[in-house]
Biotite code that builds the C-alpha atoms (Angstrom):
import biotite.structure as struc

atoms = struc.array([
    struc.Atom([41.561, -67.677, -98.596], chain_id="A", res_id=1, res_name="UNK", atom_name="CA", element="C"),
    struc.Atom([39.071, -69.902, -97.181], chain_id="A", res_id=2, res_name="UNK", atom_name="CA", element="C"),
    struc.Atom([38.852, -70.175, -93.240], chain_id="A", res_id=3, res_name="UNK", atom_name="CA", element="C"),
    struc.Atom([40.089, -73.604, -91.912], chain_id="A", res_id=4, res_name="UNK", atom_name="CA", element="C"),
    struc.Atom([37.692, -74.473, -88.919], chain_id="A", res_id=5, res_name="UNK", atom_name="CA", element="C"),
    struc.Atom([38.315, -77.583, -86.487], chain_id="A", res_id=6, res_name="UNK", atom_name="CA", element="C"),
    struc.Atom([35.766, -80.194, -85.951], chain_id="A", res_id=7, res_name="UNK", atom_name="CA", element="C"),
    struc.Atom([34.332, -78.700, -82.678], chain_id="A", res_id=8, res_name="UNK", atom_name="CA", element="C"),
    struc.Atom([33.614, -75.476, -84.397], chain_id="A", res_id=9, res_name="UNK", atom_name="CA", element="C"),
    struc.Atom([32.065, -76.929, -88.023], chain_id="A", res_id=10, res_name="UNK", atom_name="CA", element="C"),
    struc.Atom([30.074, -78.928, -85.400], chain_id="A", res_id=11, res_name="UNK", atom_name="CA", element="C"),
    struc.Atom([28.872, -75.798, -83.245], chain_id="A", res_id=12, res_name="UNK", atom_name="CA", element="C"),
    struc.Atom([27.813, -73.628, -86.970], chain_id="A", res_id=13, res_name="UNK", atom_name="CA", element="C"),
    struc.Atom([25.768, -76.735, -88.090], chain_id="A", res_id=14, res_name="UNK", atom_name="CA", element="C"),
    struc.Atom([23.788, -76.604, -85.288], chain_id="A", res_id=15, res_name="UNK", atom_name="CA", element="C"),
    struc.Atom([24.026, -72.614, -84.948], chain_id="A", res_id=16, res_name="UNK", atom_name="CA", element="C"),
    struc.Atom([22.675, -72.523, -88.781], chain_id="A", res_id=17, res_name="UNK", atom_name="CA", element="C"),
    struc.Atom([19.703, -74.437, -87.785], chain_id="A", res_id=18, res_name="UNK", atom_name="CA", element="C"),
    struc.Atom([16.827, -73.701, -85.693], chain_id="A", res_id=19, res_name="UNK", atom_name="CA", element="C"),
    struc.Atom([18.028, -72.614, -81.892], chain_id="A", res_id=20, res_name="UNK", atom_name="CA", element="C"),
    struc.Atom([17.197, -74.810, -79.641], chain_id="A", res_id=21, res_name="UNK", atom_name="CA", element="C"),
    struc.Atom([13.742, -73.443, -77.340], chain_id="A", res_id=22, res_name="UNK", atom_name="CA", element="C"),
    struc.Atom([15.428, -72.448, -74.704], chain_id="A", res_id=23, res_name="UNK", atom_name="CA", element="C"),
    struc.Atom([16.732, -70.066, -72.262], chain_id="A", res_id=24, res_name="UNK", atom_name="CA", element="C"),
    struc.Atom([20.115, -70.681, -73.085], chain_id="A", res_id=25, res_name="UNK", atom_name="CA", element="C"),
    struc.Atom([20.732, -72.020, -76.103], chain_id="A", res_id=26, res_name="UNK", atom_name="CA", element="C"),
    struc.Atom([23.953, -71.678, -76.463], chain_id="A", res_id=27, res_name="UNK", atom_name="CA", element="C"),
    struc.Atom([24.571, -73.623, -73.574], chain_id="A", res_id=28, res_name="UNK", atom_name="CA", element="C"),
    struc.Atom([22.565, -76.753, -75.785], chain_id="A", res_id=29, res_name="UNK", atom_name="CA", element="C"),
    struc.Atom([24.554, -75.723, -78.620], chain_id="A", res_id=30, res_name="UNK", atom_name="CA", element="C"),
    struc.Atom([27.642, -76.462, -76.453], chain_id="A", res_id=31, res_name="UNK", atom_name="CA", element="C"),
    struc.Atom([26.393, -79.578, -74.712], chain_id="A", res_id=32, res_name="UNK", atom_name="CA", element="C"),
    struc.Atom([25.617, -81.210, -78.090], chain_id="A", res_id=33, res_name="UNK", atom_name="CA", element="C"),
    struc.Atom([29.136, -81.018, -79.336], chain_id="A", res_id=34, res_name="UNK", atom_name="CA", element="C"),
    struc.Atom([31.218, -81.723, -76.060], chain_id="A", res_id=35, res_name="UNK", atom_name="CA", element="C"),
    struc.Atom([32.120, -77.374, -75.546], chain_id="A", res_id=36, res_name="UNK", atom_name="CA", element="C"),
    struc.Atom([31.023, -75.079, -72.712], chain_id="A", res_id=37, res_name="UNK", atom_name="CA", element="C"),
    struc.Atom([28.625, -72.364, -73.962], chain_id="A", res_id=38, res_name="UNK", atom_name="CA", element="C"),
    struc.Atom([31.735, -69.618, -73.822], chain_id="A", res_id=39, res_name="UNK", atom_name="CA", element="C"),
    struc.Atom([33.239, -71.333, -76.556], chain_id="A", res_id=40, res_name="UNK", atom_name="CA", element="C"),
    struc.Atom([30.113, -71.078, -78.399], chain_id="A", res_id=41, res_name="UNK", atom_name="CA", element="C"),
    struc.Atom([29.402, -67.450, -77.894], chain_id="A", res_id=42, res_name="UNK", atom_name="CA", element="C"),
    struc.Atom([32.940, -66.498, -78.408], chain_id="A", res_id=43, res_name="UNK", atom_name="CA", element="C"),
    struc.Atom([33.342, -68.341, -81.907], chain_id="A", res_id=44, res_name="UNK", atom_name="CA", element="C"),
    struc.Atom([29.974, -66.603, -83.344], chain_id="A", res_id=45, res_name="UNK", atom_name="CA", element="C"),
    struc.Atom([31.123, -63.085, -81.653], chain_id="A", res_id=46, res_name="UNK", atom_name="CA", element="C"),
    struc.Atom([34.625, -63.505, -83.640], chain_id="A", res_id=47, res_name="UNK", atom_name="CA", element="C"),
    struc.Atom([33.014, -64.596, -86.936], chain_id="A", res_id=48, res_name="UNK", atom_name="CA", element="C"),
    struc.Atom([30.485, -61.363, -86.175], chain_id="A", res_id=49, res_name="UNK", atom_name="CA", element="C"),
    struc.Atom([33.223, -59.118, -85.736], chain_id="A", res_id=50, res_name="UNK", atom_name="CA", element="C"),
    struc.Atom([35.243, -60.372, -88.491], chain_id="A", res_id=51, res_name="UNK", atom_name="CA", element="C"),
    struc.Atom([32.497, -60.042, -90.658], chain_id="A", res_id=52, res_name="UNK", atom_name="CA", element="C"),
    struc.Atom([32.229, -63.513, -91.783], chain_id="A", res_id=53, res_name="UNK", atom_name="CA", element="C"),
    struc.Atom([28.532, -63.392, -90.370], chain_id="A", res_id=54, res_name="UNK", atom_name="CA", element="C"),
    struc.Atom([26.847, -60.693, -90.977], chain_id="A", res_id=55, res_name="UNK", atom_name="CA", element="C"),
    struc.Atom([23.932, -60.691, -88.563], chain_id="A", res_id=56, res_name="UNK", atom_name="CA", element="C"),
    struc.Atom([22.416, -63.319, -86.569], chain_id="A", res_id=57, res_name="UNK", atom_name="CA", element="C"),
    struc.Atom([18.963, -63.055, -86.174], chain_id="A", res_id=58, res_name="UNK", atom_name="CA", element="C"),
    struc.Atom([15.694, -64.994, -86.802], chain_id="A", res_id=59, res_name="UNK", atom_name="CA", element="C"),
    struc.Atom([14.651, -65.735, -90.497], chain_id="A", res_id=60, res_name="UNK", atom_name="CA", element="C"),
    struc.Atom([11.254, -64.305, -91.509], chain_id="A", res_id=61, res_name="UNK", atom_name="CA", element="C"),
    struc.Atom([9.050, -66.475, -93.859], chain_id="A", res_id=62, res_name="UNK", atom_name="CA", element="C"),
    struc.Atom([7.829, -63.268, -96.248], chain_id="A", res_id=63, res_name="UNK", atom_name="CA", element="C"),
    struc.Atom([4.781, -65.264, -97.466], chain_id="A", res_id=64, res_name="UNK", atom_name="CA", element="C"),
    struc.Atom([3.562, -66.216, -94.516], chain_id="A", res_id=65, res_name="UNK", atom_name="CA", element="C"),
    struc.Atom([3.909, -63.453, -92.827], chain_id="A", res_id=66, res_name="UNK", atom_name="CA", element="C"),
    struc.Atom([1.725, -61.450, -95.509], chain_id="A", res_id=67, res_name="UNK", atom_name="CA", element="C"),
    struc.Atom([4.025, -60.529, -97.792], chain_id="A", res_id=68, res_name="UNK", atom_name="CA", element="C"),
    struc.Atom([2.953, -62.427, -100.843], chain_id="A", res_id=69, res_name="UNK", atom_name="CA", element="C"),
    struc.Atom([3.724, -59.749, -103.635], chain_id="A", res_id=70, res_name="UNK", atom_name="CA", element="C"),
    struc.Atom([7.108, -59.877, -104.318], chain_id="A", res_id=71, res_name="UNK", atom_name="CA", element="C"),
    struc.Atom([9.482, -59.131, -107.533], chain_id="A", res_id=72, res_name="UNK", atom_name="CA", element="C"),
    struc.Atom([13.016, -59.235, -108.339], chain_id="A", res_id=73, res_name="UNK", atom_name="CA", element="C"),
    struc.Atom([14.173, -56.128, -110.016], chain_id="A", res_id=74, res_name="UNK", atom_name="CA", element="C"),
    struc.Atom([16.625, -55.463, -112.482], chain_id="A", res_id=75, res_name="UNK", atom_name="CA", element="C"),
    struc.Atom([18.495, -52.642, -112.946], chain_id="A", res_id=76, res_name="UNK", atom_name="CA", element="C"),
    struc.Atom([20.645, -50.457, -114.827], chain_id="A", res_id=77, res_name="UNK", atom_name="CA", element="C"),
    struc.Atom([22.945, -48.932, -112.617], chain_id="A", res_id=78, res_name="UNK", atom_name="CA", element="C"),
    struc.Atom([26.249, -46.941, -113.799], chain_id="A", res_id=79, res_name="UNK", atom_name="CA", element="C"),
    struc.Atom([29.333, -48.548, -112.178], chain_id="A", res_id=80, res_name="UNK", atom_name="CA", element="C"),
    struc.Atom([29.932, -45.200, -110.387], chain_id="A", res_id=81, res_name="UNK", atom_name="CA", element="C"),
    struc.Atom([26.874, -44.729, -108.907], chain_id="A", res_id=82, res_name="UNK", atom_name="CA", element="C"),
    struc.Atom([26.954, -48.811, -107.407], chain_id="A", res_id=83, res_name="UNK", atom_name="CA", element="C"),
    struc.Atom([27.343, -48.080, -103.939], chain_id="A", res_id=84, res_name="UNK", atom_name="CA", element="C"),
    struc.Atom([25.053, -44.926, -103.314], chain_id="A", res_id=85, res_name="UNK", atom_name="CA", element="C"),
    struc.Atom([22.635, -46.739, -105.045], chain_id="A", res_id=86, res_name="UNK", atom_name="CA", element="C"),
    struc.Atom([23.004, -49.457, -103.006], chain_id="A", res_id=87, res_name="UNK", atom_name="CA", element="C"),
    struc.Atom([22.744, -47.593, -99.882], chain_id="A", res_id=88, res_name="UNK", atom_name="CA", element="C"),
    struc.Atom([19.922, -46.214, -100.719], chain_id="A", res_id=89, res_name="UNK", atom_name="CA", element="C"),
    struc.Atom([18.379, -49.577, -101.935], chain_id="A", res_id=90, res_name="UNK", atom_name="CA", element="C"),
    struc.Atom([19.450, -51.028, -98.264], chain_id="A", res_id=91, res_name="UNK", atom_name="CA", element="C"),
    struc.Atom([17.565, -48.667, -96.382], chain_id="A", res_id=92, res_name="UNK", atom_name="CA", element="C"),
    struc.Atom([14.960, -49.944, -97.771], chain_id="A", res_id=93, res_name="UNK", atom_name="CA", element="C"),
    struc.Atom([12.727, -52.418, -95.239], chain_id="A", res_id=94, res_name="UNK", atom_name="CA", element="C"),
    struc.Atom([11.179, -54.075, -98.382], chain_id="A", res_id=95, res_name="UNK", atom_name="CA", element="C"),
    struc.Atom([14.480, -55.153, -99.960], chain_id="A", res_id=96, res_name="UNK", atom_name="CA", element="C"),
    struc.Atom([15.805, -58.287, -98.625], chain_id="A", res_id=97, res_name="UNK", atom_name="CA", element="C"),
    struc.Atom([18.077, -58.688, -101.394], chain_id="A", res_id=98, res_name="UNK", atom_name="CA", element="C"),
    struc.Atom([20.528, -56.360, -103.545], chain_id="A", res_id=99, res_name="UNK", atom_name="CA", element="C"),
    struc.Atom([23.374, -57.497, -105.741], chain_id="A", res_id=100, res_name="UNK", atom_name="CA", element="C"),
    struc.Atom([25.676, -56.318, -108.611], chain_id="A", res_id=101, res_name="UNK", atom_name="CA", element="C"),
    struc.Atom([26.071, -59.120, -110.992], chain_id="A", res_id=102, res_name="UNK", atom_name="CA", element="C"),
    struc.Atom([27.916, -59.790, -114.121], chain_id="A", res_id=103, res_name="UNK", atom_name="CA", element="C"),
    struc.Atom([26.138, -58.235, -116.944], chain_id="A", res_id=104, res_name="UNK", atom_name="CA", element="C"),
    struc.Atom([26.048, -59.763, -121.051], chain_id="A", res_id=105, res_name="UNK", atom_name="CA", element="C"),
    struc.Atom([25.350, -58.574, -124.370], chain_id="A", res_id=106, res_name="UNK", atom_name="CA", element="C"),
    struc.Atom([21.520, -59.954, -124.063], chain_id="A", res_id=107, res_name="UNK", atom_name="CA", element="C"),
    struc.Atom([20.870, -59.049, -120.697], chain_id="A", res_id=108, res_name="UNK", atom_name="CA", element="C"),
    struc.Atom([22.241, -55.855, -119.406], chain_id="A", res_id=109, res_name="UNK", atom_name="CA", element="C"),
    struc.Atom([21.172, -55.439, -115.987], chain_id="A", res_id=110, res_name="UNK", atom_name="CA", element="C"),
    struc.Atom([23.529, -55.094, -113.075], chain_id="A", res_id=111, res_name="UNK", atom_name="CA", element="C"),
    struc.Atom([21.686, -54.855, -110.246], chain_id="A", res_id=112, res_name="UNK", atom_name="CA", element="C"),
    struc.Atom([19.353, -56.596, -108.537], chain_id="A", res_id=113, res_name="UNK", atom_name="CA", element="C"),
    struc.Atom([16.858, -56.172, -105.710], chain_id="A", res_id=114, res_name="UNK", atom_name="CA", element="C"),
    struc.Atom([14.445, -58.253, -104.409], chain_id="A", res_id=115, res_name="UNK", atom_name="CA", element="C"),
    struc.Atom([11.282, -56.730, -103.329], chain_id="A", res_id=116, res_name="UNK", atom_name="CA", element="C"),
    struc.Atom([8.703, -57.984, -100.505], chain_id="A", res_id=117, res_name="UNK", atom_name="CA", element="C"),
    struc.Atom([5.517, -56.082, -101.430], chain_id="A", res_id=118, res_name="UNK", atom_name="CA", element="C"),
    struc.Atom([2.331, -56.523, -98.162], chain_id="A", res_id=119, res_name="UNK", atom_name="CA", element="C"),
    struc.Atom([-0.873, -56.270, -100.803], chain_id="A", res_id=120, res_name="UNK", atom_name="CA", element="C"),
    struc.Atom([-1.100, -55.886, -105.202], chain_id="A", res_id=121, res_name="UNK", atom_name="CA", element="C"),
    struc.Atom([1.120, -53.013, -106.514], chain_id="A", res_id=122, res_name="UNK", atom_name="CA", element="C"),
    struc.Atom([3.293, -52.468, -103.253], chain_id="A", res_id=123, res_name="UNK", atom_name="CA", element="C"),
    struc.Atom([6.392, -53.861, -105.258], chain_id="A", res_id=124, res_name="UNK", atom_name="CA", element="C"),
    struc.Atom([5.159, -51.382, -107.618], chain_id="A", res_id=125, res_name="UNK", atom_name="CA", element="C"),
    struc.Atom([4.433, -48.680, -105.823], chain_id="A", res_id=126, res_name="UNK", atom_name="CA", element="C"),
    struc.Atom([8.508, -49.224, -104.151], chain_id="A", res_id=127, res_name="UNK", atom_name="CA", element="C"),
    struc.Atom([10.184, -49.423, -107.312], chain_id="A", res_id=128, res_name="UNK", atom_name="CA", element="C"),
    struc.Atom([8.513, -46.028, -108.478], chain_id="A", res_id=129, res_name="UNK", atom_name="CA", element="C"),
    struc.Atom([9.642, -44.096, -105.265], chain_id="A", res_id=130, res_name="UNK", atom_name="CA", element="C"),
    struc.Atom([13.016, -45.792, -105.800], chain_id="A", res_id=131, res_name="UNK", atom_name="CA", element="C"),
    struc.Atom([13.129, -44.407, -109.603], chain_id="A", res_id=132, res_name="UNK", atom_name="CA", element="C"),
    struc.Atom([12.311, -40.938, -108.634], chain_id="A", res_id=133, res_name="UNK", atom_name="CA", element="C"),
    struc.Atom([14.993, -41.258, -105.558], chain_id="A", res_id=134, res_name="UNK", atom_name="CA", element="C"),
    struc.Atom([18.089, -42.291, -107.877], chain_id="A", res_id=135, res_name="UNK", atom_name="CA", element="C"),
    struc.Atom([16.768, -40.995, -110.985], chain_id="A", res_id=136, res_name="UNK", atom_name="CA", element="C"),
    struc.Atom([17.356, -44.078, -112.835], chain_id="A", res_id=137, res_name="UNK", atom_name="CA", element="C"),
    struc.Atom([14.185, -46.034, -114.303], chain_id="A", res_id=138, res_name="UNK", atom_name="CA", element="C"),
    struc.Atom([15.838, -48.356, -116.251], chain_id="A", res_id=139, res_name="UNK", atom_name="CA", element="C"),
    struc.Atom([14.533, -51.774, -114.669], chain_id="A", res_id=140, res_name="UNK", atom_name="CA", element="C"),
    struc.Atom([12.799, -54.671, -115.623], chain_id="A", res_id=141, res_name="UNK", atom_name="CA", element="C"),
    struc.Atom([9.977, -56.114, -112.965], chain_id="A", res_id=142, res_name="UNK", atom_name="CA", element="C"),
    struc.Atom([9.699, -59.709, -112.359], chain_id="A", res_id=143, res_name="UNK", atom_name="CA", element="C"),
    struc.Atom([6.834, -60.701, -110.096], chain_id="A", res_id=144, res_name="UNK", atom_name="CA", element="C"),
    struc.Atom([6.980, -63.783, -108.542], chain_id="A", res_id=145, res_name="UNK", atom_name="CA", element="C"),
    struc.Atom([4.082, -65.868, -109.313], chain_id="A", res_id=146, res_name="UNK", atom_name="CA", element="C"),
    struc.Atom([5.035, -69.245, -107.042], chain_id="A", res_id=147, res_name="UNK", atom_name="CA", element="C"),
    struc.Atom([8.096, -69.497, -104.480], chain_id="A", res_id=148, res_name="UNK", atom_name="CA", element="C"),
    struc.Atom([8.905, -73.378, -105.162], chain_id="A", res_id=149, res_name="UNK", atom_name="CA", element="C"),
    struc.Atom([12.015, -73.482, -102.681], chain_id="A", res_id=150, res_name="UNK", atom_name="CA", element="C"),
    struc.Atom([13.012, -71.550, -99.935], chain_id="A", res_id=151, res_name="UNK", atom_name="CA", element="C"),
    struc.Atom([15.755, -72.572, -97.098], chain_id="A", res_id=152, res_name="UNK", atom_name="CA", element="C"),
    struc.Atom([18.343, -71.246, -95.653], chain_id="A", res_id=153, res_name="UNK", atom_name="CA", element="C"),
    struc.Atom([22.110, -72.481, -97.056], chain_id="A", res_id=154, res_name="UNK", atom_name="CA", element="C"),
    struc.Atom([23.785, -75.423, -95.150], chain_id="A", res_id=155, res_name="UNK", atom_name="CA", element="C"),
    struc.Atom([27.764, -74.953, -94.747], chain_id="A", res_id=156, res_name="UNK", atom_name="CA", element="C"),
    struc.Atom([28.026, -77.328, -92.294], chain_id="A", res_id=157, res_name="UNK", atom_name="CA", element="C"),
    struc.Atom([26.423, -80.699, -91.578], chain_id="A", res_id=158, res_name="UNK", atom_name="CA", element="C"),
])
């Protein structure tokens, strides 16, 4: 069921899903900006934390220009069983920034998917062979990426 949020707070995540303000508390703009006091702010993103609506909250690292220009998206074959080790292991993983089970089809029968932030030529490579040998599965398909065209964050609020 989806979660019914009043004005104030759709107003507060719009601006929280944006760049923070520079400041030391910025919160406390947050707050100003929509007519709160920063308490209500920090409360609202603590429950949504804690409920596990939001994950983390954290700053978002531009791979590319940070020197990781080598990336791929992996496919795998992954028995249903073995999903969530598999994906445990995966998630350890400081060079995966992305892992999901999707749907699979009669042409295309990967399941899994991780996407893979390699620092130089052959470090997404070099990742998916140590993963292999970890969960003795080497059913993939690599897919280098050879031009990011679009990359922002999602919107849920404006």
């Amino acid at each position: 069921m989806a979660i019914q949020f009043s004005e104030i707070e759709e107003k507060i995540l719009a601006l929280a899903g944006k760049d923070l303000p520079d400041t030391e508390q910025p919160f406390k703009a947050i707050a100003d900006q929509v007519g709160t006091d920063e308490q209500t702010v920090i409360n609202l993103l603590a429950d949504l934390k804690k409920r596990k609506i939001i994950r983390r909250f954290g700053a978002t690292l531009r791979h590319q220009k940070a020197g990781y220009g080598h990336n791929a998206m992996v496919a795998w074959r992954v028995p249903a069983e073995r999903a969530d080790e598999v994906g445990e292991i995966f998630a350890d993983r400081t060079e995966i920034s992305h892992c999901y089970i999707r749907r699979t089809y009669p042409e295309w029968t990967y399941n899994f998917y991780t996407m893979i932030h390699g620092e130089r030529p052959g470090h997404a490579l070099e990742v998916v062979a140590d993963l292999e040998k970890r969960i003795g599965i080497d059913d993939n398909c690599v897919l280098n990426s050879l031009k990011e065209l679009k990359k922002t964050s999602m919107v849920y609020f404006k």
